[in-house]
ROLUMDO-815530 format. One line per field, with one value per residue (C-alpha): x, z negated, y; residue in three letters. Coordinates in Angstrom, 1 decimal. Layout:
<nodes>
X: X; ...
Z: Z; ...
Y: Y; ...
resn: Ala; ...
</nodes>
This chain:
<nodes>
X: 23.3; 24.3; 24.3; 21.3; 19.6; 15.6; 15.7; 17.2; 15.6; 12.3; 14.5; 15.5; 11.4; 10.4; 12.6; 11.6; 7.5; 8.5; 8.2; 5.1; 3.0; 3.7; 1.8; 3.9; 6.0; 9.2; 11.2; 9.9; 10.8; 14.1; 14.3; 13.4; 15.3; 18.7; 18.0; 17.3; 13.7; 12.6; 8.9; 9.3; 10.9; 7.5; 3.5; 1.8; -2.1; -2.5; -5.5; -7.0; -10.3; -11.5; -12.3; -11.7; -8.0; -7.2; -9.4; -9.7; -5.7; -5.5; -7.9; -6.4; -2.8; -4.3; -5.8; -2.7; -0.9; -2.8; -2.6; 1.2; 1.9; 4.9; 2.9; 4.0; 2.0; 2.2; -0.3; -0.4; -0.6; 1.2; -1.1; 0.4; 4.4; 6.4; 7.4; 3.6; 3.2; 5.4; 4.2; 5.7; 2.9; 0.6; 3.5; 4.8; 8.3; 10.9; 12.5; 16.4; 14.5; 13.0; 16.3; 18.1; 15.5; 15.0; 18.8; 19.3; 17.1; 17.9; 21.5; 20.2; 18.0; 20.3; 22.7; 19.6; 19.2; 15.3; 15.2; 12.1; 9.2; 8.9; 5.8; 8.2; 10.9; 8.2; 7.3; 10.3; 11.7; 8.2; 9.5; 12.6; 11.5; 9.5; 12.3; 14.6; 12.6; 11.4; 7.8; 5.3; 2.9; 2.6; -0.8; 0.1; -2.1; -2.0; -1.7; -3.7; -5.7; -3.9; -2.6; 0.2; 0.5; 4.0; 2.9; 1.8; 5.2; 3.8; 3.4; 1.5; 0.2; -1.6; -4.6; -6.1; -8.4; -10.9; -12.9; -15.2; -15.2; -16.6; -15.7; -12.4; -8.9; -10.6; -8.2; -5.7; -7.9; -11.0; -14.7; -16.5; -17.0; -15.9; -12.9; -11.6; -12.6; -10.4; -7.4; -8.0; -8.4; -4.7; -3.7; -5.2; -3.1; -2.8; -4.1; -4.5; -7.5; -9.3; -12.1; -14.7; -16.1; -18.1; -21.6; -20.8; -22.3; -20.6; -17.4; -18.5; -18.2; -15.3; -13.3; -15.6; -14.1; -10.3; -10.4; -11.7; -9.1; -6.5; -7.5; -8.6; -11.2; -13.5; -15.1; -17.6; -19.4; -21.8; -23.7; -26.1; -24.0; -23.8; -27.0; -27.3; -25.8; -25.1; -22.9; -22.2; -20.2; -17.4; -17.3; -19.2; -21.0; -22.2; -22.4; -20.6; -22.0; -23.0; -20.1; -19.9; -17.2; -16.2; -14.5; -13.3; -13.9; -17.1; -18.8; -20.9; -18.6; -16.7; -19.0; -18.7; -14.8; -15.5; -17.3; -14.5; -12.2; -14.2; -15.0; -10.7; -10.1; -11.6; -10.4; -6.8; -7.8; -8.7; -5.0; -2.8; -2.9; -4.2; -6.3; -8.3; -12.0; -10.2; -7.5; -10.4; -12.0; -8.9; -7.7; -10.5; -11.1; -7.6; -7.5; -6.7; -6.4; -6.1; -8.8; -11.3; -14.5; -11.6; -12.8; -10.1; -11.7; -14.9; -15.5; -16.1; -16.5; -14.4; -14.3; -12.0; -13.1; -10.7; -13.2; -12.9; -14.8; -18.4; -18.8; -16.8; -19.0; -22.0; -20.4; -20.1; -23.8; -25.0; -23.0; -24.1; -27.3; -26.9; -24.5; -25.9; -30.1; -30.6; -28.4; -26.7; -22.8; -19.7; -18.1; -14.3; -13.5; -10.5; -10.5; -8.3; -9.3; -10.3; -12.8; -16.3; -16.7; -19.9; -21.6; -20.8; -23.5; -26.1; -24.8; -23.7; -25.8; -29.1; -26.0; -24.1; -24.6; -21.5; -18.6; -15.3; -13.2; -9.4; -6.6; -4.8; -0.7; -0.7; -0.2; -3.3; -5.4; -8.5; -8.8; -11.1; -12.8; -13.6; -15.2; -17.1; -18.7; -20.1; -21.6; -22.9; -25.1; -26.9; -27.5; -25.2; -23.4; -19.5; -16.3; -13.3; -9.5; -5.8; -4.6; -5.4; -4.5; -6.7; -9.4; -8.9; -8.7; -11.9; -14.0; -12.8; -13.7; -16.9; -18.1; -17.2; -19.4; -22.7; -22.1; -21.7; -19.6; -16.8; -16.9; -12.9; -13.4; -11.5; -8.2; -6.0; -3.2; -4.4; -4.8; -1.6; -1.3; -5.4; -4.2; -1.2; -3.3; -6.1; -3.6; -3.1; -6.1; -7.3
Z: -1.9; 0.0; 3.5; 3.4; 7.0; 7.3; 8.0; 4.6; 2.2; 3.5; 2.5; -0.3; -1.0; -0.2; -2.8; -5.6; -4.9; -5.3; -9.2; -9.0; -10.6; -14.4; -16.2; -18.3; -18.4; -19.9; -16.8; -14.4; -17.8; -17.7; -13.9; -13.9; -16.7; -15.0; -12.0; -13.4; -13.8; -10.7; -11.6; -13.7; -10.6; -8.4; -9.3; -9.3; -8.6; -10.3; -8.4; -10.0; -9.8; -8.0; -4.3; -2.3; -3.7; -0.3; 2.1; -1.3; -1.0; 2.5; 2.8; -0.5; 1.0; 4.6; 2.6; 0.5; 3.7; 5.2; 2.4; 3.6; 0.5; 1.4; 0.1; -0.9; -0.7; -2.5; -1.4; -1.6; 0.2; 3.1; 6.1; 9.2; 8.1; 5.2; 5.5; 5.5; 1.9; 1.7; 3.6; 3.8; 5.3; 5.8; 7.8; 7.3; 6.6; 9.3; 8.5; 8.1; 5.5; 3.7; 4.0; 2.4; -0.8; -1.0; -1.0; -3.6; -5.6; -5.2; -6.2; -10.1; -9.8; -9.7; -12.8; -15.1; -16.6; -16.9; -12.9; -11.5; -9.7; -6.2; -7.0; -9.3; -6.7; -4.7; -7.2; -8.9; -4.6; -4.1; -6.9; -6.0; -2.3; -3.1; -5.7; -2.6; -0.1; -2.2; -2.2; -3.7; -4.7; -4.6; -4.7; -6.1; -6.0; -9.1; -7.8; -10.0; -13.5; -14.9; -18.2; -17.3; -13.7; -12.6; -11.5; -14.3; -15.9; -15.5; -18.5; -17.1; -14.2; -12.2; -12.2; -13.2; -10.8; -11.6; -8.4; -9.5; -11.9; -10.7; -11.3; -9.4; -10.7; -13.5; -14.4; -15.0; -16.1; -18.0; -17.8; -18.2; -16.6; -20.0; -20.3; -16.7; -17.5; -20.7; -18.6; -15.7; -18.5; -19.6; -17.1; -18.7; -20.5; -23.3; -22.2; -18.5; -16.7; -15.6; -12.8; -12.7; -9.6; -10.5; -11.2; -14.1; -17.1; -19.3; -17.6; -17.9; -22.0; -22.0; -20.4; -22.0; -25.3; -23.9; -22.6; -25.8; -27.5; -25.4; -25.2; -21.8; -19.7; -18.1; -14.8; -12.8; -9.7; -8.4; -5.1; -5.6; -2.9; -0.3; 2.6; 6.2; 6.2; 9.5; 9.6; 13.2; 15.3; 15.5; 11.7; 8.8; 9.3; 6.3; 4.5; 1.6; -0.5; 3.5; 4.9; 8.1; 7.3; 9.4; 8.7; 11.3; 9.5; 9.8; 6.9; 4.6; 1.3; 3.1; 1.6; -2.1; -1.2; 0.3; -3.0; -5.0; -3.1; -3.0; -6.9; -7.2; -4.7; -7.1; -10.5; -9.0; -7.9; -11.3; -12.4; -10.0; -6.6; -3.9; -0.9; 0.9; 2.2; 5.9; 4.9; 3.2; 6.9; 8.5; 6.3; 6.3; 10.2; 11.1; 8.3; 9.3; 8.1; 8.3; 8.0; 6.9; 9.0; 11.6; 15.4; 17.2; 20.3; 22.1; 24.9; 22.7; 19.7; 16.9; 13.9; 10.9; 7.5; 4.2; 2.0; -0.5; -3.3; -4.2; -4.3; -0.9; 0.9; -0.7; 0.7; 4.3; 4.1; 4.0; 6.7; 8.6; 8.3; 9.4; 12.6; 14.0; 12.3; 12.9; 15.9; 14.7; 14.2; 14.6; 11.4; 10.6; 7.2; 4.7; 1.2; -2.4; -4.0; -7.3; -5.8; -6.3; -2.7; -3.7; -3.6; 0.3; 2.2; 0.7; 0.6; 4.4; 6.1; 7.6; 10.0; 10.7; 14.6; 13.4; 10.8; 11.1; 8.1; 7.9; 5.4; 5.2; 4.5; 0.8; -1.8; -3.7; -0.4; -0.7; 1.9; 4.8; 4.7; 1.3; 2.6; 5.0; 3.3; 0.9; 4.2; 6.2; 2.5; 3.1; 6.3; 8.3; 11.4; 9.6; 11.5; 9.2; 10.9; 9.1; 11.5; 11.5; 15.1; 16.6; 14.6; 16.2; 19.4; 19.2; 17.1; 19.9; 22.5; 20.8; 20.6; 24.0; 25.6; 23.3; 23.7; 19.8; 17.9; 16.2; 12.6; 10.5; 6.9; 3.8; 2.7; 4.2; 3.8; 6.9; 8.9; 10.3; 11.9; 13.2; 15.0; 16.4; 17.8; 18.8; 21.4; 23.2; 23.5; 25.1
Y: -3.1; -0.1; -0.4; -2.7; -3.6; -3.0; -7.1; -7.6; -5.0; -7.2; -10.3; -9.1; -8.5; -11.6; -13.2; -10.8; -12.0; -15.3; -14.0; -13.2; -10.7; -9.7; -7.2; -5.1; -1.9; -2.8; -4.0; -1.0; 1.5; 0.3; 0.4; 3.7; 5.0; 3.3; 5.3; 8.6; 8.7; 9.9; 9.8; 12.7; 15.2; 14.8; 15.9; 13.1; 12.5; 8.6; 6.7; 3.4; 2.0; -1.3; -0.3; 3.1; 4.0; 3.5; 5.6; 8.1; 9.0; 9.0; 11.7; 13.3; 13.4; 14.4; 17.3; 18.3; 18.2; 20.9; 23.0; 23.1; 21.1; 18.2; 15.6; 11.8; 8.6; 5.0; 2.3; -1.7; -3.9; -2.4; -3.0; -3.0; -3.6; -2.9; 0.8; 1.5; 1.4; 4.6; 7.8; 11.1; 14.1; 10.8; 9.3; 6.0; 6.2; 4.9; 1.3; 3.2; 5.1; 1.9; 0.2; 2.9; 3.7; -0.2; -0.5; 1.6; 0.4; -3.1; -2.4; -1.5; -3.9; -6.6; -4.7; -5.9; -9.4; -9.2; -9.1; -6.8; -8.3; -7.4; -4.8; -2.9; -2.6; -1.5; 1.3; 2.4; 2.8; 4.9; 7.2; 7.5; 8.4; 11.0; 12.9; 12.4; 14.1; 16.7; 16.6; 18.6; 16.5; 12.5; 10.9; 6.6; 3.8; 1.5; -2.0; -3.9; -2.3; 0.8; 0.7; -2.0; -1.7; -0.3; 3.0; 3.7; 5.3; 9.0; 11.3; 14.5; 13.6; 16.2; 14.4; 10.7; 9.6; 6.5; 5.4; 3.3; 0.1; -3.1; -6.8; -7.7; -9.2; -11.1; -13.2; -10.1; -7.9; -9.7; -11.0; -7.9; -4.0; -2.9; -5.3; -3.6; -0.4; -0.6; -1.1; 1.0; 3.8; 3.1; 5.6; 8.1; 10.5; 13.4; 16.4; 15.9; 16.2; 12.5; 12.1; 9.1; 8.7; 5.0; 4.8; 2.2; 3.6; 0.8; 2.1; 5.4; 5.0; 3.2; 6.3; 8.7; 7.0; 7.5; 10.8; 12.2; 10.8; 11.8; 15.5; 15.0; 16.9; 14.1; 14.9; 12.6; 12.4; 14.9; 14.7; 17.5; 19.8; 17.2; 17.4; 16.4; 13.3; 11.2; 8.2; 7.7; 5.1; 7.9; 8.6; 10.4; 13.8; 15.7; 19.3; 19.8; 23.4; 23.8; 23.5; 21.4; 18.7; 15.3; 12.6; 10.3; 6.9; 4.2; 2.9; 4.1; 3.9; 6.6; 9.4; 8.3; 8.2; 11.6; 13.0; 11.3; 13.6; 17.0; 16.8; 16.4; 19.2; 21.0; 19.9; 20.7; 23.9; 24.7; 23.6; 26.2; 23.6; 26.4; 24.3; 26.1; 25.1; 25.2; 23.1; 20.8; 20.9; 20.1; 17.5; 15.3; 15.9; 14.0; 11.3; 8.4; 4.8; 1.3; -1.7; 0.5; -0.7; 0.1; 0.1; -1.9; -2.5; -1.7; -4.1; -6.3; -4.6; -5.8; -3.9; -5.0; -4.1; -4.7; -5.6; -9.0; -8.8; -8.5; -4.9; -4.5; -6.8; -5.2; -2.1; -3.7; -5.3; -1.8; -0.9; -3.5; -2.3; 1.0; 0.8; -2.9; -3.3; -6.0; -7.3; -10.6; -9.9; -13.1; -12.8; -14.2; -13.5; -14.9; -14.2; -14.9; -17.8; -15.4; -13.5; -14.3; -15.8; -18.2; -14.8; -13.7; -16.3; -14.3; -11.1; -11.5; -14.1; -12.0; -10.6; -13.7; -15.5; -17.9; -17.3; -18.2; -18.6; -17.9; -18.1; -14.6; -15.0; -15.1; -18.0; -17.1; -17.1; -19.4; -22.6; -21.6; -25.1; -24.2; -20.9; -22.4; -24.6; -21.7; -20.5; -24.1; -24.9; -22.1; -22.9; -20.7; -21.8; -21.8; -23.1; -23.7; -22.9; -23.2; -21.7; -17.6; -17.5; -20.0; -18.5; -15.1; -16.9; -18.4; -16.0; -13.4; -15.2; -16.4; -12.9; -12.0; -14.8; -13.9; -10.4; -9.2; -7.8; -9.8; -8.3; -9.3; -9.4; -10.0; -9.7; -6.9; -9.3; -10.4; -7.3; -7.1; -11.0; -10.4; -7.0; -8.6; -12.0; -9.4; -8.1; -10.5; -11.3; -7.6
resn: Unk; Unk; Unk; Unk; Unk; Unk; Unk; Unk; Unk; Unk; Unk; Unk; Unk; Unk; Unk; Unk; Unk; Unk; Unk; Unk; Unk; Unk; Unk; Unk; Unk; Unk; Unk; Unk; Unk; Unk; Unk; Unk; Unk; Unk; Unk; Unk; Unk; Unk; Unk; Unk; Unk; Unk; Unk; Unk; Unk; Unk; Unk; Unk; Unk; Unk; Unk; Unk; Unk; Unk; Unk; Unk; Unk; Unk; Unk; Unk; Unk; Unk; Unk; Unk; Unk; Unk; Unk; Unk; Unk; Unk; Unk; Unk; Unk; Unk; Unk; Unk; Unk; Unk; Unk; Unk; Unk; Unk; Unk; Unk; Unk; Unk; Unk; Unk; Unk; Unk; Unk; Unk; Unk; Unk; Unk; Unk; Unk; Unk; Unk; Unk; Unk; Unk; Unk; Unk; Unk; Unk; Unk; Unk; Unk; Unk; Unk; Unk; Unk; Unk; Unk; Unk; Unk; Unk; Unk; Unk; Unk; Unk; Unk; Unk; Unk; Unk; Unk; Unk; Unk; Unk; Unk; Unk; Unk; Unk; Unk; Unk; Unk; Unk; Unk; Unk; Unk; Unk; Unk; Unk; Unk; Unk; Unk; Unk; Unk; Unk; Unk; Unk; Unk; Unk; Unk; Unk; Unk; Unk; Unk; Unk; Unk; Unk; Unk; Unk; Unk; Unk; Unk; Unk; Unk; Unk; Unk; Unk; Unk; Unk; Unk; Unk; Unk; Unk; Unk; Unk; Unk; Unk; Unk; Unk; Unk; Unk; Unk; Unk; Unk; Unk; Unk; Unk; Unk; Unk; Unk; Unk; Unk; Unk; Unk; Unk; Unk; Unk; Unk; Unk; Unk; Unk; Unk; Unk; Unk; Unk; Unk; Unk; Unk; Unk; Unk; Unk; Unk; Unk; Unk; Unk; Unk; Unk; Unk; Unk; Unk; Unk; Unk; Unk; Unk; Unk; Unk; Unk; Unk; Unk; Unk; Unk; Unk; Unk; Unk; Unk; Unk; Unk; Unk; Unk; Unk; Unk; Unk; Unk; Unk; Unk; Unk; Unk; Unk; Unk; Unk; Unk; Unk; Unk; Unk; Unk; Unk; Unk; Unk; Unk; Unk; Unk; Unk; Unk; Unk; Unk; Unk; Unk; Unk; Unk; Unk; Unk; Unk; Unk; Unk; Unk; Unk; Unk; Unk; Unk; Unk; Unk; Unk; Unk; Unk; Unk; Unk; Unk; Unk; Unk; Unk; Unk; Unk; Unk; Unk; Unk; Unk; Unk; Unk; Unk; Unk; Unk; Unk; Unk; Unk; Unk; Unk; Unk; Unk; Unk; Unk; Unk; Unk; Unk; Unk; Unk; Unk; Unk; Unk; Unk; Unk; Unk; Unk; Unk; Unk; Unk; Unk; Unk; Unk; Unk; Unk; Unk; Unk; Unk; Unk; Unk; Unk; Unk; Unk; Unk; Unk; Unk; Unk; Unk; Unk; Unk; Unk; Unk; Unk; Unk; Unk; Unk; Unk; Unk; Unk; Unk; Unk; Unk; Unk; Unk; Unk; Unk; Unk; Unk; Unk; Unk; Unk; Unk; Unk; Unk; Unk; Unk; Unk; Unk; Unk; Unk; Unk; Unk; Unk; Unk; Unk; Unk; Unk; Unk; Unk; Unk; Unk; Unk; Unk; Unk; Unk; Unk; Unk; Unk; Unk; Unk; Unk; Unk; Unk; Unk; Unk; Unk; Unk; Unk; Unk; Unk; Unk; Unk; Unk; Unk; Unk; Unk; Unk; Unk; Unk; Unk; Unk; Unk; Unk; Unk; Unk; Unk
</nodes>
């Protein structure tokens, strides 16, 4: 479809999702193949694991950058619009860009009788950016698991990264740690060096057992050089083999996503990539990125934070506890219906003034009456809205009356309709 508008290659999106999500290889393989196999003209740095693939290759590309390296990035969902899935030097592309890539793509797409799902457009367009402009390096997210997600087409990557391994995707990806470790191994490959960066022992084995048997040096997590730790309202502070090194990002995950990036900076090292400790300083000084315990206004303070599933809110309990004590927080949260959401009331409610639950924009979103009910049987004050932007409206306002902070969790499928009712609101 050459000559494809922005407007449309989003059209053209939107009709592919209505296929949903299929696990499997065959249709991006032959996607690929069709168009040249773009995947194999760029280095690629492969990221799974359950939480942190997003703040983890934002601060890997920001790093690579300043190494002088032209570095690619592929991340889902996009946050605030479409084009920000793709990055270029940590820059979203511009929408002429994602028209024309998207274009492109679509045109094989719709040469093939198996048609591709919108994910693998998504991919397979990601690839084929990053051969067109040349880059370096290009550090993917896997969307869902690892050994049949789409991205997952590389043969030698640079480096397979494993954040962590916790319960998420179940009906996917199985019951158990060792179930989703199992797959999120799959992108490990012969001869290639892998990282785990998860305190999983269960997952530990399970990609323990796969790396051995695909010839590949395993390398884990190691926080015996990090000292002088400060998590601060303006980001993390900490020494690294005592250097001084900031990162501009709140909450306190952000330092085992910082480890998970040190102990990569310096497996690549070891495999030719030259990054110097400045360029380490530099890079993580001006990462940035989206719904992150994000600060998106001060007076009131509303912070939005992406996280959905048990370990995430675990995650923003604790950083709870160390920006706000034990000052009572509004909370307005929306979540899919297959996380394990009966579990948030408990793991939330010592901060919660009043919670107001939303439905983010996504067919497997749960109903927010549903949510607040978890909340109001355990005796929380919970107030249910179909509509996300009334619920902004009156969680905002809510917050700025009692004089807390207004706290957005949940989905990041939702972060880009709260930001845009937020404004008009400050």
């Amino acid at each position: 479809m050459a000559g494809m508008t922005y407007s449309e290659a989003v059209d053209y999106l939107k009709a592919a999702s209505a296929k949903g999500s299929i696990l499997g290889l065959e249709r991006i393989e032959k996607l690929l193949e069709l168009m040249g196999v773009p995947q194999k003209k760029v280095k690629i740095i492969h990221v799974s694991g359950t939480n942190g693939k997003g703040s983890f290759g934002a601060m890997l590309t920001s790093i690579l950058r300043a190494s002088g390296l032209k570095t690619g990035g592929f991340s889902s969902p996009a946050i605030t619009k479409p084009t920000d899935s793709f990055r270029i030097n940590c820059e979203e592309i511009s929408e002429e860009e994602f028209a024309s890539v998207i274009g492109y793509t679509a045109d094989i797409c719709e040469t093939m009788q198996d048609k591709p799902t919108e994910f693998e457009i998504l991919t397979a367009a990601a690839y084929e950016l990053f051969s067109r402009q040349k880059c370096d390096v290009a550090v993917v997210e896997c969307g869902m698991g690892g050994d049949l997600d789409s991205t997952n087409v590389i043969n030698a990557p640079l480096l397979s990264v494993i954040t962590n391994v916790q319960l998420d995707h179940c009906g996917f990806l199985g019951d158990t740690v060792a179930e989703i470790a199992c797959h999120k191994s799959g992108i490990i490959k012969k001869n290639r060096p892998v990282y785990f960066g998860g305190k999983s022992n269960e997952a530990l084995e399970i990609i323990r057992r796969k790396a051995i048997s695909s010839g590949s040096e395993l390398f884990t997590a190691d926080y015996t050089d990090i000292s002088a730790v400060q998590f601060t309202m303006s980001g993390l502070n900490f020494c690294f083999k005592g250097r001084k090194l900031n990162i501009p990002l709140l909450g306190t995950y952000q330092l085992e996503n910082a480890v998970n990036v040190l102990m990569c900076v310096e497996i690549l090292r070891k495999n030719g990539i030259d990054i110097s400790d400045e360029a380490v300083k530099n890079g993580l000084a001006h990462t940035a990125w989206h719904g992150r315990f994000e600060i998106l206004n001060r007076e009131p303070l509303v912070i939005f934070d992406g996280s959905h599933n048990p370990d995430g809110i675990s995650f923003a309990a604790d950083s709870f506890r160390r920006y706000f004590g034990i000052n009572k927080t509004a909370i307005l949260i929306g979540v899919m219906a297959d996380k394990e959401y009966s579990l948030y009331a408990d793991m939330l409610g010592e901060f919660i003034d009043c919670v107001f639950t939303v439905k983010p924009d996504n067919p497997r979103a749960l109903d927010p009456a549903v949510l607040a009910k978890v909340f109001s049987e355990k005796g929380l004050h919970a107030k249910s809205f179909s509509s996300l932007p009334e619920g902004v409206d009156i969680a905002f306002n809510y917050a700025k009356q009692k004089n807390i902070p207004l706290i957005a969790l949940g989905s990041l499928y939702m972060y880009r309709e709260f930001t845009d009712e937020l404004k008009k609101l400050i």
